[in-house]
Steps between C-alpha positions, in 0.01 A plus 500: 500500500458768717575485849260554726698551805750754346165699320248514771581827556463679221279777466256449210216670279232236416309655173201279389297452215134472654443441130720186424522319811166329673471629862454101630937506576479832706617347832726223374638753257627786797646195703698369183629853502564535825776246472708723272445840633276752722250637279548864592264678209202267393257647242247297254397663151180486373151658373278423872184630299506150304320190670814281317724614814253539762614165657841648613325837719446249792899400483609881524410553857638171637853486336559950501473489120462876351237500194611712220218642308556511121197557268496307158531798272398278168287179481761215477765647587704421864617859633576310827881408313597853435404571866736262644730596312499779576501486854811267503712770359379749754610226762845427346620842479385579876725209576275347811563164401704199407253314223193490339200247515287516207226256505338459189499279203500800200813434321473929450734498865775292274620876448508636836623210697854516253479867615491430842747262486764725297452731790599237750223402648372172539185375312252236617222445289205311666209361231343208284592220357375665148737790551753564158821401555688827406340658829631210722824514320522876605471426902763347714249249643157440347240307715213340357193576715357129476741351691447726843116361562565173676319185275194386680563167573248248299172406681500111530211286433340230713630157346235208492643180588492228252300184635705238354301196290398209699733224428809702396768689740557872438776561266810658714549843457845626397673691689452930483778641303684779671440850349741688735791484622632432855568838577176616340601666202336416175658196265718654178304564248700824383492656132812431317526841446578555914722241550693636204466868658651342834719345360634744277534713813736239731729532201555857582540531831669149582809520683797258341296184638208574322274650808354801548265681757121517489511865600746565145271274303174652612636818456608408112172375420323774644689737257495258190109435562311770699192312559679168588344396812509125683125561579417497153586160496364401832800569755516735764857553457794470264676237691228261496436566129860356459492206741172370307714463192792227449663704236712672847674383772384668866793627749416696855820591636531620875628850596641643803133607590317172606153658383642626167561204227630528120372306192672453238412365166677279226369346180491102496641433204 
């Protein structure tokens, strides 16, 4: 996984698809990417003559988003790619910056993000849930866009009170079941498929006694699984992802800084 505090300063170009990407995620979209970088070159691709994008022209202003003009030359046909693309090679060979952000979900990026990557830059790809999995594949961290808009919580209706019978008692009620846990994290309820992927990754990195460090294991499944992200499964954070489980033991170890702790992981077999 990547880490945020060794990443937040790199300089990157944020090249979007006004196309393939609804304009609703704008501002929840430039903070997730403020956490791995400063987005030094920010441009958006698209034909502004069409109503289909005219939602994201109020978003340019606020958030210093350049429009890029590019006419549809042929009915059906999406010159917007070529554009891009275009325009990412220009800005890898001036060598201004440390990584890419392409926010789309076109699978036609799969290309240029393998590119960008063989030229040693790092690739985030930012789009929805419905994008093909060779273009997440090619990026070193894909994030879906429906997990940055916080979940409105549910509105609750009025309950009516039951007037019990006359002549019988009101049956007792049981008592609520607990849906979270005590330190507010969501019960396990993980796919097989991620506690194998976890698991998989202890093996690796496990020192002699079988544990290993978060930071090594996040950073394992971040390569093995580019969009692999604890929010996708309701967690803010890897750590808690793992403590909701009972398929791994927990460990935070002190270290000679009192405000700096280590966890460390181990399968409980």
């Amino acid at each position: 996984m990547l880490n945020d505090s060794e990443n937040n300063d790199l300089r990157l170009a944020v090249l979007i698809d006004a196309d393939n990407v609804p304009y609703s995620y704008v501002k929840e979209m430039m903070e997730e990417i403020a956490r791995y970088g400063v987005p030094t070159i920010k441009r958006i691709y698209g034909d502004w003559t069409q109503p289909t994008i005219a939602g994201w022209k109020n978003c340019l202003l606020v958030n210093a988003i350049t429009p890029v003009q590019q006419y549809s030359y042929t009915y059906g046909k999406n010159s917007t790619d070529s554009a891009m693309i275009i325009d990412a090679m220009d800005i890898l060979y001036s060598d201004n910056v440390d990584g890419f952000c392409i926010v789309s979900s076109d699978s036609d990026f799969t290309r240029l993000a393998t590119r960008l990557r063989e030229a040693g830059k790092r690739v985030i790809g930012i789009g929805e849930k419905k994008t093909p999995a060779p273009f997440i594949a090619a990026c070193d961290k894909f994030i879906y866009l429906e997990i940055l808009k916080p979940a409105e919580p549910p509105k609750q209706q009025p309950q009516k009170k039951a007037q019990p019978k006359k002549g019988k008692e009101p049956a007792a009620k049981e008592p609520a079941k607990k849906t979270k846990r005590d330190d507010g994290t969501r019960k396990s309820g993980l796919p097989a498929d991620v506690i194998r992927l976890i698991s998989d990754s202890i093996d690796i990195v496990a020192d002699d006694d079988g544990w290993a460090f978060l930071g090594e294991i996040g950073n394992l499944i971040s390569k093995k699984r580019p969009d692999f992200d604890p929010r996708n499964y309701g967690f803010m954070k890897l750590s808690q992802l793992i403590k909701s489980s009972d398929a791994f033991l927990f460990d935070v170890r002190e270290t000679g800084n009192k405000s700096v702790k280590h966890i460390y992981i181990k399968n409980n077999i």
